[in-house]
C-alpha positions in Angstrom: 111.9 74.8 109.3 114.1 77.7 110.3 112.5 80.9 111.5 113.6 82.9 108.1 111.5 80.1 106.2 108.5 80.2 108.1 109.1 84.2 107.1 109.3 84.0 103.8 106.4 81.5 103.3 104.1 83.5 105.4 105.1 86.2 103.7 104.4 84.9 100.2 101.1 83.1 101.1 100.0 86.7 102.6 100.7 88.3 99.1 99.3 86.0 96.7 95.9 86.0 99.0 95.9 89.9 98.3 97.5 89.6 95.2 94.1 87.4 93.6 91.6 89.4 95.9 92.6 92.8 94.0 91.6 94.1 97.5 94.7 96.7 97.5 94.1 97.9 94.3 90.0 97.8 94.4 89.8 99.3 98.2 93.0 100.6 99.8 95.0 102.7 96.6 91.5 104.0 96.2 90.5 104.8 100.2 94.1 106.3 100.5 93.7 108.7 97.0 90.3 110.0 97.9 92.1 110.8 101.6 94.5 113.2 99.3 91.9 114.1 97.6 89.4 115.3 100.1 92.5 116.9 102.4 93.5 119.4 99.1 89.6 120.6 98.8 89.9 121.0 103.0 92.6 123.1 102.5 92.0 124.7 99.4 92.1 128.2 101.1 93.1 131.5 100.6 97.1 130.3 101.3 96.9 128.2 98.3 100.1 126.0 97.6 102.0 127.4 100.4 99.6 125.9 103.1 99.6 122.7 101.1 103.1 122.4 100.8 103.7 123.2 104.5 101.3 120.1 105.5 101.9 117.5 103.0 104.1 115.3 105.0 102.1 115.1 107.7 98.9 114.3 105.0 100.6 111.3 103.7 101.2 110.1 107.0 97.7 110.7 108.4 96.6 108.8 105.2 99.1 106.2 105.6 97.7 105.3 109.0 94.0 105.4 107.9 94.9 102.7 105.2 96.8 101.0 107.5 93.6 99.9 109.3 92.0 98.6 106.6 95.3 96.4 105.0 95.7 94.7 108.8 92.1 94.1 109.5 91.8 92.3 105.9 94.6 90.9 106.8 93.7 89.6 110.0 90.2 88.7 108.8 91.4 86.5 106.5 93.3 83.9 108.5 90.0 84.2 111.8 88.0 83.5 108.9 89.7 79.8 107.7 90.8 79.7 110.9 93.9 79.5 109.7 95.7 80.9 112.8 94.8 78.2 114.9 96.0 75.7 112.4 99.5 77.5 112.7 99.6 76.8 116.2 98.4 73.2 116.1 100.7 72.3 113.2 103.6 73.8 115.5 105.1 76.6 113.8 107.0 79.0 115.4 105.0 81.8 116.0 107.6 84.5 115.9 108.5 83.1 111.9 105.0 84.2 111.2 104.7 87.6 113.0 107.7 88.5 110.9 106.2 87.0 108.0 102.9 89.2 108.0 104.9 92.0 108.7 106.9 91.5 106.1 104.0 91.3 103.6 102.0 94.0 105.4 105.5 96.2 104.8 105.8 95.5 101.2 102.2 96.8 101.1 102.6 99.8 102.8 105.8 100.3 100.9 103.7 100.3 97.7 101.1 102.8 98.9 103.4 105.2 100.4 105.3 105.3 97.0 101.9 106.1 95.3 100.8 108.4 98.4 104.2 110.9 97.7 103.5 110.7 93.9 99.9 111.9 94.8 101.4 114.9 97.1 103.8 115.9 94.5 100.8 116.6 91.8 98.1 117.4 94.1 100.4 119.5 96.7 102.7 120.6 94.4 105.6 119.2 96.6 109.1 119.2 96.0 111.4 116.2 96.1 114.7 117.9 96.5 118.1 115.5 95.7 119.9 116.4 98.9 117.3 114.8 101.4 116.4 111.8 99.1 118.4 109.9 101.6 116.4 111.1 104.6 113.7 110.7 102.5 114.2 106.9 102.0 115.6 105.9 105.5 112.5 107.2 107.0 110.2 105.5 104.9 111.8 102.4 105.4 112.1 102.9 109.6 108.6 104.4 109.5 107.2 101.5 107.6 108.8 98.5 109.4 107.5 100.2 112.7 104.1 100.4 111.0 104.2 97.0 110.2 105.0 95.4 113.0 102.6 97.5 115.4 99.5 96.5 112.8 100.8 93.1 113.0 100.8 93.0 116.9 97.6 94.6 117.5 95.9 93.6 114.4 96.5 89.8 116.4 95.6 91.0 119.3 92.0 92.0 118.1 91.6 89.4 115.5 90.3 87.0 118.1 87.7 90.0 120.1 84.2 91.0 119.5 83.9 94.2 117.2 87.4 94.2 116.4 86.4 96.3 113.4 86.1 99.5 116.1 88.8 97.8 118.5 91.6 97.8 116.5 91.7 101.8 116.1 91.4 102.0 119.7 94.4 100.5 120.3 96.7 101.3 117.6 96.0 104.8 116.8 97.9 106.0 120.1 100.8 103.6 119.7 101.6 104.5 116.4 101.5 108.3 117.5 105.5 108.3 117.6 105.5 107.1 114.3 103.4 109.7 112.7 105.4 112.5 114.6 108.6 111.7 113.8 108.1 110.4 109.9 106.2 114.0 109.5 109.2 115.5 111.0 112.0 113.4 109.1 109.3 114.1 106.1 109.7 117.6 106.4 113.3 117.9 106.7 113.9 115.9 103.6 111.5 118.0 101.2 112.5 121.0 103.2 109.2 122.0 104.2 109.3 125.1 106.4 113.0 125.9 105.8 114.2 122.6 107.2 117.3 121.0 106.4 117.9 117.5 105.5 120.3 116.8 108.6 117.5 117.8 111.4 115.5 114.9 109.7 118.2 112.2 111.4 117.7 112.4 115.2 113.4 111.7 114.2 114.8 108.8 112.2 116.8 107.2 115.3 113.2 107.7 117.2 111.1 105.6 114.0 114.7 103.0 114.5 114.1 102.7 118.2 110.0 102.4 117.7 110.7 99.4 115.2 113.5 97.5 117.2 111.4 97.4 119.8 108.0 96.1 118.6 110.2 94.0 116.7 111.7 92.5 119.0 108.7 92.3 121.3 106.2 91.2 118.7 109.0 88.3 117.7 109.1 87.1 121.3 105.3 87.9 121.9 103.3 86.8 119.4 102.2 83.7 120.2 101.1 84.6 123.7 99.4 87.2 121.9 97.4 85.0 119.4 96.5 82.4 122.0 94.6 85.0 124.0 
């Protein structure tokens, strides 16, 4: 089969396995609201909306990342569970087909919850969506969230084979994804305007998230199996 195949399959199988667990809906969408949540009553000071406003893009970031950890390491724990990893490997597949696979699924789920996560600023924060940086707006999510994806899927295969991977796995992808969360809070900003920024100082963050998800891309794509084997 041809690498794009492998992708799509692995991409599939990933999403109907969440898809009947309901563990998105029942854990994650539920983690990353009371995240929202508890950040408004952490901030609820005497700025009101203005503080709130002001830190919003960097909130749905931070709670991007926290969910992050638990939708790869139920992803992860999933296939270390059936073993289904090491049937991969035996059966011969290429293993870049299905690091693009799970990132492709674990993107389509962060794509989902950061939809949910703005939706949650604008009412609880009180945010602004303004039409001349929806384009920003949308560019970055989709740089920021391919460069989420494919980090979670490299390290999330990296620790699915260790002891306590549960505690290892934010170790070693909090500070790599550090970029990501700087320069989508940035681009974030620009596009909503937050702190009298303009749409167009939102584009050179957006060429960092770019350059952040062509090369774990790339490297995941060439590394992967190396990676799982370990």
């Amino acid at each position: 089969m041809s690498l794009w195949t492998i992708t799509r399959l692995v991409a599939a199988k990933d999403l109907r396995v969440e898809a009947r667990s309901r563990v998105m809906t029942n854990q994650v969408l539920p983690f990353a609201g009371l995240v929202m949540v508890t950040f408004a009553f952490a901030l609820d000071t005497s700025a009101g909306d203005s503080l709130l406003n002001q830190v919003a893009p960097g909130l749905v970031w931070l709670a991007t990342l926290f969910s992050l950890l638990v939708v790869v390491q139920r992803s992860f724990a999933v296939e270390s569970a059936d073993g289904a990893l090491d049937a991969l490997r035996v059966a011969g597949v290429h293993p870049g087909g299905v690091f693009l696979g799970k990132s492709l699924a674990l993107a389509v789920q962060l794509a989902v919850l950061e939809a949910l996560l703005l939706f949650a600023a604008v009412v609880l924060y009180q945010t602004e969506v303004r039409a001349s940086g929806i384009v920003v707006l949308l560019v970055t999510y989709v740089a920021a969230t391919c460069g989420l994806a494919f980090v979670g899927t490299i390290y999330g295969g990296l620790a699915a084979g260790a002891r306590g991977r549960e505690t290892l796995l934010p170790l070693l992808l909090l500070p790599v994804v550090a970029p990501v969360l700087i320069g989508a809070t940035r681009a974030t900003e620009a596009a909503l305007g937050t702190n009298d920024a303009t749409p167009g100082e939102g584009w050179p963050w957006i060429g960092l998230l770019l350059l952040f998800a062509a090369l774990f891309g790339a490297g995941g794509t060439l590394a992967f199996g190396s990676l799982i084997d370990e």
